[in-house]
N, C-alpha and C positions, 0 to 999 in steps of 0.2 A: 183562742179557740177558733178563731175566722182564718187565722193561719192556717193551723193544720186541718180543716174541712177544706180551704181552697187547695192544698200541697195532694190532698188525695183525691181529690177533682182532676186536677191537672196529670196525678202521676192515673190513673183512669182514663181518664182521654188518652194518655200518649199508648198505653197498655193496646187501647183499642184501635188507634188508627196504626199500629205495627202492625196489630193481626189481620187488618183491613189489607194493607198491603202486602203480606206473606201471603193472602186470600184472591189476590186480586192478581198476582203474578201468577200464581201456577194456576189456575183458570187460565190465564192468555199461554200458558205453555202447552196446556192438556189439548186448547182448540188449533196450535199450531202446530202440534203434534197428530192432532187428526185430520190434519190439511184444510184448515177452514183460519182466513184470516181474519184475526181478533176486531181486524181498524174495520176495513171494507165489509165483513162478512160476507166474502167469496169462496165458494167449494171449489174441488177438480172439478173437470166436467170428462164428461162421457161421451166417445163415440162409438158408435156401431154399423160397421161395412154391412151390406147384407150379401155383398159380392161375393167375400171373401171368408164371411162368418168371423170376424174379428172385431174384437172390442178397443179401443183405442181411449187411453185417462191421459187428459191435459193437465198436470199439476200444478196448481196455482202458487203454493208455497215449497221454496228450494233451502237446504239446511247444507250447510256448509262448516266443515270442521275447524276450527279456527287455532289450536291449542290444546294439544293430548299433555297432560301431565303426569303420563308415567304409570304403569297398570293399577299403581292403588289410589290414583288423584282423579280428579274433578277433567272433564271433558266442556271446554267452550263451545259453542256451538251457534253461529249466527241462520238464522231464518231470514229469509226476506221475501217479502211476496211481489211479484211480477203485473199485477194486477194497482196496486195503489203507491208501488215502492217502500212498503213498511220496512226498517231493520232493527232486528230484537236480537241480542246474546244474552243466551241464558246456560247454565251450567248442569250439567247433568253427569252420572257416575258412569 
């Protein structure tokens, strides 16, 4: 009986800390995808000539294609931000 209560403890825990992680990646995708880095939490930044009437965005995180797999595959894709040196590939359609 103390078997199989600890076997569904454990297979519970592991349940939970995959979807912690499948949780906890595309969160740092969605924030590197919105130009804000996960590590430093650094945005672009903004500037505005008044000379010229131009706006001018310094972007802090740069995406970089690493590996097309062909129109019906998976797209690698490294981020790195300029700011702290983060590098993250993550896969996208």
């Amino acid at each position: 009986m103390q078997t199989i209560i600890f076997l569904l403890l454990l297979f519970l825990g592991v349940v939970f800390s995959i979807l912690l992680y499948i949780n906890n990646k595309s969160s740092r995708l969605k924030k590197l995808n919105s130009g804000e880095c996960p590590s430093c939490h650094e945005k672009a930044k903004e500037f505005f000539d008044t000379n010229t009437n131009t706006r001018f965005k310094h972007e802090i995180i740069s995406a970089r294609l690493l590996k097309d797999h062909g129109c019906s595959g998976l797209k690698e894709i490294e981020y790195s931000c300029k700011s702290c040196g983060l590098k993250e590939v993550h896969s996208s359609n």
